[in-house]
C-alpha positions as CSV (number, residue, x, y, z in Angstrom):
1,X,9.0,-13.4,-15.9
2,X,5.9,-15.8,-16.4
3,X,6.9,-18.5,-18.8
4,X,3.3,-19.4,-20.5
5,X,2.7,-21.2,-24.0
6,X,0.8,-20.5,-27.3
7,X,-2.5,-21.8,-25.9
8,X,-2.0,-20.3,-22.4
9,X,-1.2,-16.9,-23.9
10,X,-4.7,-17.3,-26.2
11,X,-6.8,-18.1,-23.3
12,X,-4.9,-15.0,-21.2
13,X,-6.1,-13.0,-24.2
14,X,-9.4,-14.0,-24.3
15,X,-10.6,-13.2,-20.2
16,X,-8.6,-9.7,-20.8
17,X,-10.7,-8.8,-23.8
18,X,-13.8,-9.7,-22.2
19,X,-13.5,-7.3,-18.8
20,X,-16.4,-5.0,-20.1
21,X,-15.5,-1.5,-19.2
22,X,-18.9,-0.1,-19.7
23,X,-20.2,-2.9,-16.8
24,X,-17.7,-2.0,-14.6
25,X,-17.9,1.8,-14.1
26,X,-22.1,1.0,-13.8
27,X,-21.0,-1.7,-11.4
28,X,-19.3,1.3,-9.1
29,X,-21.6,4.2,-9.5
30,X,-24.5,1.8,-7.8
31,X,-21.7,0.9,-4.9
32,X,-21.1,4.2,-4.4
33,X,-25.1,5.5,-4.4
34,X,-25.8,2.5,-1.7
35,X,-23.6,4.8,0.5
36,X,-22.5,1.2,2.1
37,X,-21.2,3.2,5.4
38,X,-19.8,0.4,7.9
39,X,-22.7,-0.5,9.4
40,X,-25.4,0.7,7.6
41,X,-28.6,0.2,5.6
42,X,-26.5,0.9,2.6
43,X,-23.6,-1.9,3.5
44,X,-26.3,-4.4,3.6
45,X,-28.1,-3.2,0.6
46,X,-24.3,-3.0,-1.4
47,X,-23.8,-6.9,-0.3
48,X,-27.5,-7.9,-1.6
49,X,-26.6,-6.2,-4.6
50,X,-23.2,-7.5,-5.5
51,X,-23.9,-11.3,-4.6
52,X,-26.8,-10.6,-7.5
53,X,-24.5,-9.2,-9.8
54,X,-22.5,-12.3,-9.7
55,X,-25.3,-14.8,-9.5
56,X,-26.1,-13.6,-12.6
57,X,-23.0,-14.0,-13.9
58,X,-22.6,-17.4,-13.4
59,X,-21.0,-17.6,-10.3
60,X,-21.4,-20.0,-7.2
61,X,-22.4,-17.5,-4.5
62,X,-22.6,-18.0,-0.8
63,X,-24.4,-14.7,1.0
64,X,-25.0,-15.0,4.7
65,X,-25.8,-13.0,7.8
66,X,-23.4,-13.5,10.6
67,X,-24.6,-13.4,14.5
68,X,-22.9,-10.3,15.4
69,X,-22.8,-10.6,18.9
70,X,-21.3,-14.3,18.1
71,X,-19.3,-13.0,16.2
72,X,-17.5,-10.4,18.4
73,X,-17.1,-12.9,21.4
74,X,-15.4,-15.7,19.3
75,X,-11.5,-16.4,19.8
76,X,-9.5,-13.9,17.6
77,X,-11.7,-11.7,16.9
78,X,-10.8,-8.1,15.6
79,X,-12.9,-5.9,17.8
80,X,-15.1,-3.3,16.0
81,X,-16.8,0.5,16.5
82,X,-20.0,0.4,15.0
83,X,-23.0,-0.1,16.8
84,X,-24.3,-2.5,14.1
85,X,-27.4,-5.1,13.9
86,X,-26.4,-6.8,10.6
87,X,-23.4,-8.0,8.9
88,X,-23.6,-9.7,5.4
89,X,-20.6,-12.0,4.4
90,X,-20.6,-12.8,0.8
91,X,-18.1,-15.0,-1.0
92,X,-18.3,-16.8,-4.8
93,X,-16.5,-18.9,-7.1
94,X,-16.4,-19.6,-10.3
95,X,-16.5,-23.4,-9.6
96,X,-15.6,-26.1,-7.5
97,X,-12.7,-26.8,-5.7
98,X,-10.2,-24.9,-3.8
99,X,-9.6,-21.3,-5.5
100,X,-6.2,-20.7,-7.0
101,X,-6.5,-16.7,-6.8
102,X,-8.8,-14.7,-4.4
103,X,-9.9,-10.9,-5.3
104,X,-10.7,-9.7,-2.4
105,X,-12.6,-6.4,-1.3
106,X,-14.8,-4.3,1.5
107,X,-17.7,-3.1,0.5
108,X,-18.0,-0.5,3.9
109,X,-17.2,2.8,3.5
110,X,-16.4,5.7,6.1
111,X,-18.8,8.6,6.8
112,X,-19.2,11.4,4.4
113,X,-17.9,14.3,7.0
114,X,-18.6,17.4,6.6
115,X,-21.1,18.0,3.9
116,X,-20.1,21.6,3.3
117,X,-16.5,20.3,2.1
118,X,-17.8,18.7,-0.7
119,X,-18.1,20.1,-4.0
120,X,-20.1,16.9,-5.7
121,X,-22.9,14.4,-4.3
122,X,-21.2,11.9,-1.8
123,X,-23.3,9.7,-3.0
124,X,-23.7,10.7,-6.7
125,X,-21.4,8.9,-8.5
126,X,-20.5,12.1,-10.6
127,X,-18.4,11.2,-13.8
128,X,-16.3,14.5,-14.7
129,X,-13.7,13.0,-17.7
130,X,-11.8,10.6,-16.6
131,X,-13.2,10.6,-12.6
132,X,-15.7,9.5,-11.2
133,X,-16.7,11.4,-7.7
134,X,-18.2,9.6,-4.1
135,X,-17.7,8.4,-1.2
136,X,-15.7,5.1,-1.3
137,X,-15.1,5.7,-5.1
138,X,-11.1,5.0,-4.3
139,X,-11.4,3.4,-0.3
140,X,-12.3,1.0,-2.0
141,X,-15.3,0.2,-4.1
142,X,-13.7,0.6,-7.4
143,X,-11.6,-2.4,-6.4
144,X,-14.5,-4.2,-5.4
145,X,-16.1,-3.4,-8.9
146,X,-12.7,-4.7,-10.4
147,X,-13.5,-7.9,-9.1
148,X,-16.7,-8.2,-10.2
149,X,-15.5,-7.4,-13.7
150,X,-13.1,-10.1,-13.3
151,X,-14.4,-12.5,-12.1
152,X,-17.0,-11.7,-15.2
153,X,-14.5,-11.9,-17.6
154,X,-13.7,-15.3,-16.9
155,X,-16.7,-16.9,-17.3
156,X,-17.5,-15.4,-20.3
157,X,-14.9,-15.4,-22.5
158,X,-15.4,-19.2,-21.9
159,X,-12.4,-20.7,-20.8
160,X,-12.0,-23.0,-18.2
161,X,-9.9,-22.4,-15.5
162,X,-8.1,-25.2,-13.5
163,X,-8.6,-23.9,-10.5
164,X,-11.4,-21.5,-9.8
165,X,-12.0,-17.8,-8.8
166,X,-13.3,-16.7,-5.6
167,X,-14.2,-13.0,-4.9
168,X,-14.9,-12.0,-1.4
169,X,-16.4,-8.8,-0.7
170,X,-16.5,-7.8,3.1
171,X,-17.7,-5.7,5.2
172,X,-17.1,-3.9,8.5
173,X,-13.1,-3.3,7.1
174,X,-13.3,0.4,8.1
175,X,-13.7,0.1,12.1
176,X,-11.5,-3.7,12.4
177,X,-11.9,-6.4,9.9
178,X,-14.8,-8.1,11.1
179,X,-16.0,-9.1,7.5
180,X,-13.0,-11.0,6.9
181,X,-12.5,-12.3,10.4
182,X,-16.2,-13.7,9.3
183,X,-15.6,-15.0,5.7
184,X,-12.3,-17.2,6.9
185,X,-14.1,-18.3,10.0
186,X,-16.5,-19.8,7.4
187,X,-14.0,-21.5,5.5
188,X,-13.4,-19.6,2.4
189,X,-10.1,-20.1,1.6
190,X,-7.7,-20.1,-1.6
191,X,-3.7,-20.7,-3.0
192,X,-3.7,-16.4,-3.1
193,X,-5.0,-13.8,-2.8
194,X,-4.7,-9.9,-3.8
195,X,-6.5,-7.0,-2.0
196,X,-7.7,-4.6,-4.5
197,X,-7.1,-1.5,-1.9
198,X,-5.7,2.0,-3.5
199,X,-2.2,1.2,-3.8
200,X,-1.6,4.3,-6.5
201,X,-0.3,1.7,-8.6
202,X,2.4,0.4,-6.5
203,X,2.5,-3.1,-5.2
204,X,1.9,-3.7,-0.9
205,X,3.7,-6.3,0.0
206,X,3.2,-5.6,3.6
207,X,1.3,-3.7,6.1
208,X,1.3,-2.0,9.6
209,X,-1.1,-2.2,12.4
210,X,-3.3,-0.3,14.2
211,X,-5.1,-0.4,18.0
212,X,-7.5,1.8,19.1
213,X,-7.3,2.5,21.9
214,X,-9.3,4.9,24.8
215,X,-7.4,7.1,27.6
216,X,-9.7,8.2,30.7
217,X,-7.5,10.9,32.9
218,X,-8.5,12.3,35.5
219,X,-9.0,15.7,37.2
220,X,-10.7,17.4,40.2
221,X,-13.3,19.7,39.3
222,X,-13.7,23.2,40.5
223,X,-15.4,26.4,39.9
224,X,-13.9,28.1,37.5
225,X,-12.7,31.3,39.0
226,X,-11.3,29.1,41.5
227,X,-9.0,27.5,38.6
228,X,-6.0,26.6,41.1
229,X,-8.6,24.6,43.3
230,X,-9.0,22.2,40.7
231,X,-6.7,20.0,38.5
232,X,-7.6,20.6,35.2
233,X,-7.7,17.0,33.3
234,X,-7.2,18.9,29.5
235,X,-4.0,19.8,31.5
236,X,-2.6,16.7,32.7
237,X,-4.0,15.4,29.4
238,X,-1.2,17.4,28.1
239,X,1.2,16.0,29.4
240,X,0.0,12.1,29.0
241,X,0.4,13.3,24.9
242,X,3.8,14.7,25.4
243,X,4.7,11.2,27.1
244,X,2.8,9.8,23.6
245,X,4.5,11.9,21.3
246,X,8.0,10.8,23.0
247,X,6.7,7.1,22.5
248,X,5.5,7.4,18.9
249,X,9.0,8.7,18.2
250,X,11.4,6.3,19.4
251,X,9.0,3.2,18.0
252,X,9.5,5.1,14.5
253,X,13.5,5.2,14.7
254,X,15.3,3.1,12.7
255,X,13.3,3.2,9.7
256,X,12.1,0.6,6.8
257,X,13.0,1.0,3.3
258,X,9.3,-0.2,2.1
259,X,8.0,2.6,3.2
260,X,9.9,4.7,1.1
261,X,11.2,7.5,3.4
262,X,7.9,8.0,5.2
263,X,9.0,9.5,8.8
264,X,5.8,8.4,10.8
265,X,4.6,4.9,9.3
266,X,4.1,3.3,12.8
267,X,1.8,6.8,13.5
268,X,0.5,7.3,17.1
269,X,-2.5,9.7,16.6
270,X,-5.6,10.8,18.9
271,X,-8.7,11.5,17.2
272,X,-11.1,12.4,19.4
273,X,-11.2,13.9,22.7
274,X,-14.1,14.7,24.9
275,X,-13.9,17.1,28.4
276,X,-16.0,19.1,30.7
277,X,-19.8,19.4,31.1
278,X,-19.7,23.2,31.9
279,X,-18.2,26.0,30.8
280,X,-17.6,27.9,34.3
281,X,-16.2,24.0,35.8
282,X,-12.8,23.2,35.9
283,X,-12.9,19.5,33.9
284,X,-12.7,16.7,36.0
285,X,-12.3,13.5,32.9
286,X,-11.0,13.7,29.7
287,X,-11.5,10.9,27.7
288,X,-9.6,10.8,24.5
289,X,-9.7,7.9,21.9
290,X,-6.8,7.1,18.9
291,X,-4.7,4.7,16.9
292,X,-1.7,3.6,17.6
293,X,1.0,1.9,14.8
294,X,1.9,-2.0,15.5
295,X,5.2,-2.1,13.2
296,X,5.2,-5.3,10.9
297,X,5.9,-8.6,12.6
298,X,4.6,-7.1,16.0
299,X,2.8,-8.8,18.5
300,X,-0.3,-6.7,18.9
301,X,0.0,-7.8,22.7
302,X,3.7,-6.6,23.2
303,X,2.2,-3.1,21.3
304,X,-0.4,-2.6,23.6
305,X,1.8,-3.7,26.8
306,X,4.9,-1.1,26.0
307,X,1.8,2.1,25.7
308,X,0.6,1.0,29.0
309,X,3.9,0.7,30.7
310,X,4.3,3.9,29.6
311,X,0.8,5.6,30.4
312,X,1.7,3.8,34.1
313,X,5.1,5.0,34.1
314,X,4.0,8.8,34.6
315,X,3.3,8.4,37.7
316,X,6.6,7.8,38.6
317,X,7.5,11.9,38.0
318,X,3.8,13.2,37.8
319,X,2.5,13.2,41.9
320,X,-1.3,13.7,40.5
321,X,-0.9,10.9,38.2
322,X,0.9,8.9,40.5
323,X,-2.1,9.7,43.0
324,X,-5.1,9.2,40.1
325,X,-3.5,6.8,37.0
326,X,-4.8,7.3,33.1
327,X,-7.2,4.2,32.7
328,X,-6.2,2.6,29.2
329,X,-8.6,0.2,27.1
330,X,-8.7,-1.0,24.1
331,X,-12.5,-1.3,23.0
332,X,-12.4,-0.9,18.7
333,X,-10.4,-2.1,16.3
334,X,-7.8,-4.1,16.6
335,X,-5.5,-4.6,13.3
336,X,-2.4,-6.6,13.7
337,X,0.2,-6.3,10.8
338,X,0.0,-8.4,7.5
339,X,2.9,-9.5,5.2
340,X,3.9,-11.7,2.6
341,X,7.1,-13.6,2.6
342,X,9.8,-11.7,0.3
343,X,10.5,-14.9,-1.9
344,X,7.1,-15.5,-2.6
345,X,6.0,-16.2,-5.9
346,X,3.1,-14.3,-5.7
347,X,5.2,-10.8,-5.8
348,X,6.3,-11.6,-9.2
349,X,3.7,-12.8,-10.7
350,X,1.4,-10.1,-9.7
351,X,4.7,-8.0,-10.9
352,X,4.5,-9.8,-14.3
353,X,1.1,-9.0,-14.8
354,X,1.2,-5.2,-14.2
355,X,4.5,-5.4,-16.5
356,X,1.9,-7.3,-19.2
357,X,-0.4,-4.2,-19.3
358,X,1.4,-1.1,-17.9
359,X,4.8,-1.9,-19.4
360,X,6.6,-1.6,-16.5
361,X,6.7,-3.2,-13.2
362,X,5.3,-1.9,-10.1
363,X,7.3,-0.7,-6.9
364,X,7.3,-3.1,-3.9
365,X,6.2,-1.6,-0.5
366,X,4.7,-1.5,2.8
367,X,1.8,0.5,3.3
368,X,1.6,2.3,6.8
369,X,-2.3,1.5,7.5
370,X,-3.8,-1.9,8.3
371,X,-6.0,-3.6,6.3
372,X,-7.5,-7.5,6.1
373,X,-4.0,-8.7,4.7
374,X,-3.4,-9.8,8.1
375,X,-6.5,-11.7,8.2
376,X,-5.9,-13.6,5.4
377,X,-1.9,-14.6,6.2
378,X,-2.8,-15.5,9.6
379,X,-5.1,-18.2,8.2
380,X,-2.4,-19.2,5.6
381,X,-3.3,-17.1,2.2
382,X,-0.3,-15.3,1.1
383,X,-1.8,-12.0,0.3
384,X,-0.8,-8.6,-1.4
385,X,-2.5,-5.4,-1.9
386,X,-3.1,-3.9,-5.8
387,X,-5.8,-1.9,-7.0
388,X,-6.9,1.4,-8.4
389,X,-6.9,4.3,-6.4
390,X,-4.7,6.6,-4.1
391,X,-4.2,6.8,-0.5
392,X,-4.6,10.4,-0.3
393,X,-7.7,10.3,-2.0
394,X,-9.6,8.0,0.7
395,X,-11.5,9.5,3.1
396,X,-11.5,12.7,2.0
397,X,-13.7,15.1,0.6
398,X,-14.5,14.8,-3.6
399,X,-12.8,11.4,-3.6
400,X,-12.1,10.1,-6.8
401,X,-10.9,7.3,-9.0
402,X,-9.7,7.6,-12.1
403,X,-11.6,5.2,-14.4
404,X,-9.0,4.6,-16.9
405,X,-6.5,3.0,-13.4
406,X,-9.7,1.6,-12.8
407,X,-9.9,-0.8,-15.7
408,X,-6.1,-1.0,-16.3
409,X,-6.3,-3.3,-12.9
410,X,-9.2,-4.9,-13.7
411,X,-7.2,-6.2,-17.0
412,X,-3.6,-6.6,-15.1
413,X,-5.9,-9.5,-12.8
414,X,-7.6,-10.8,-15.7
415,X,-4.1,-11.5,-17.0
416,X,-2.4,-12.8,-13.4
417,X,-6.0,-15.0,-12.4
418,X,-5.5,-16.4,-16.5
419,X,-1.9,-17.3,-15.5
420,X,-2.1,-18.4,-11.6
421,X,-5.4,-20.2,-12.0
422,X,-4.2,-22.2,-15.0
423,X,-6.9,-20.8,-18.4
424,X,-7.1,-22.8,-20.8
């Protein structure tokens, strides 16, 4: 446990007390009315908006726009799907100097899907008791509110920190982690930093990866009462997923106890798939685009080279694919895995602090998705993932967050920035 004295323990108190509920929950309904969709208006708007927010709170805030098509050409970059013309980086600080503790957030969301399988406003921001209702309202802009309130908390309860805050709220997380490919490029930087993603109160000490990637196979084309004329590319399509399937399984053998008896966490999955131009032609292309799991500690590039030796490898027992080979690319995101050494003392004392305010401490694991923790490793920031929130609640229809999780985070980081930042 955190050893802290009399005065320490006062000045803790103080930054707790002041996280003002009522600012936060108005502080995530507007998020979640911007409808901040990666790449949008809204994302934009959601970035202006916050980097007010804290301006007026007192905060040192740096808001910029990013050259996008810089951006995507420099060394390292994370790839990306949207077809955007804007991207806003915002980072801010509660003072000078080199921050001790980084809240970190992405203010994009995904689209709202299907409108008929919602029973609320996506973008309404519907309280019902103890939820509140909208897109991104878990995935993850009541995190990003958290921070906000944090970071507010700080500054007015009026003690000094020895090393500052920083929040950084991204964007373009959802299609690749351009936002915080950006905001480190720029040099924001800190001793730690926690993730406020929906981690259903459990602590993410490490996460997979994920490639997108994009299969062309091909087919002759024929008229379609002529089937046997043609090669059907939905059928050799076929069997390029059985060949996948066979892959995704043995790369999931073996196990790892993080991720707490989850079967599939290195998932292989395809999520859209596009064929034919006719309904009497036998198809001649299917093109069929997915996400595929890098397991932690991975080389993205020995990931991607063991798929295509096996996408090649078909044609070794397949004559048509030996004859025509599946063209493979890899043109969206490109999330490589992100962990924090075990011994680190940042698992404990974000431990410590959810013990401070929930009483007990949280389970340590690995989540099975990627996220911008592997941004922020690879340029030297141990980083975690803790906020409010459920997995199975992102990206779904009616997502939710319950507002009472919501602000038990917000006060667990008022208490671990209090301790790791030094208040006094």
């Amino acid at each position: 446990m955190v050893s802290i004295d009399a005065a320490s323990e006062a000045a803790m108190r103080r930054i707790v007390d002041a996280v003002d509920e009522d600012a936060l929950v108005a502080d995530l309904a507007a998020l979640v009315r911007f409808g901040p969709v990666t790449g949008s208006d809204g994302e934009s708007a959601a970035q202006r908006y916050l980097a007010d927010r804290l301006g007026a709170a007192g905060l040192t805030v740096d808001l910029w726009a990013e050259d996008v098509e810089a951006l995507r050409a420099a060394p390292g970059g994370p790839g990306d799907e949207t077809d955007r013309s804007e991207l806003l980086g915002l980072a801010a600080a509660t003072g000078p100097g080199l921050p001790g503790m980084i809240l970190v957030g992405h203010v994009d969301v995904v689209p709202n899907g299907d409108p008929e399988a919602w029973t609320v406003d996506p973008t309404g921001a519907t309280i019902s008791g103890d939820l509140l209702y909208g897109r991104g309202a878990a995935d993850m802009l009541s995190g990003l509110a958290v921070n906000v309130a944090v970071a507010r908390a700080v500054l007015a309860s009026g003690v000094r920190l020895a090393a500052p805050l920083a929040v950084h709220s991204v964007a373009s997380e959802e299609d690749g982690g351009l936002g915080a490919f950006a905001t480190l490029r720029r040099g924001h930087r800190g001793g730690a930093a926690v993730i406020t993603e929906p981690t259903d109160g459990r602590l993410v000490v490490a996460s997979a990866g994920a490639l997108t990637f994009r299969l062309e196979v091909p087919g002759r084309a024929a008229h379609g009462s002529n089937r046997l004329d043609g090669v059907s590319a939905l059928e050799v399509f076929e069997r390029v997923h059985r060949a996948l399937r066979d892959l995704e399984e043995r790369r999931n053998a073996g196990g790892d106890a993080r991720f707490g008896g989850n079967p599939l966490p290195y998932a292989l999955s395809i999520g859209m798939v596009r064929a034919g131009e006719w309904a009497s032609t036998v198809p001649d292309l299917v093109v069929a685009d997915g996400r595929y799991g890098v397991r932690i500690g991975e080389d993205p590039a020995a990931a991607r080279a063991e798929f295509e030796q096996v996408v090649a490898g078909l044609g070794a027992v397949d004559p048509w694919l030996r004859e025509h080979p599946v063209g493979v690319t890899w043109p969206g995101g490109q999330f490589a895995s992100g962990s924090v050494d075990d011994g680190h003392p940042l698992i404990g004392e974000v431990a410590d602090a959810v013990a401070t305010v929930r009483g007990e401490s949280p389970q340590l694991v690995a989540a099975p998705y990627g996220s911008d923790q592997r941004h922020y490793t690879a340029a030297g920031v141990p980083t975690v993932l803790y906020g409010p929130g459920a997995l199975t609640d992102a990206h779904a229809p009616d997502e939710k967050v319950s507002l009472a999780d919501t602000l038990a985070v917000a006060r667990t980081l008022a208490v671990l920035v209090a301790r790791r930042c030094g208040a006094h």
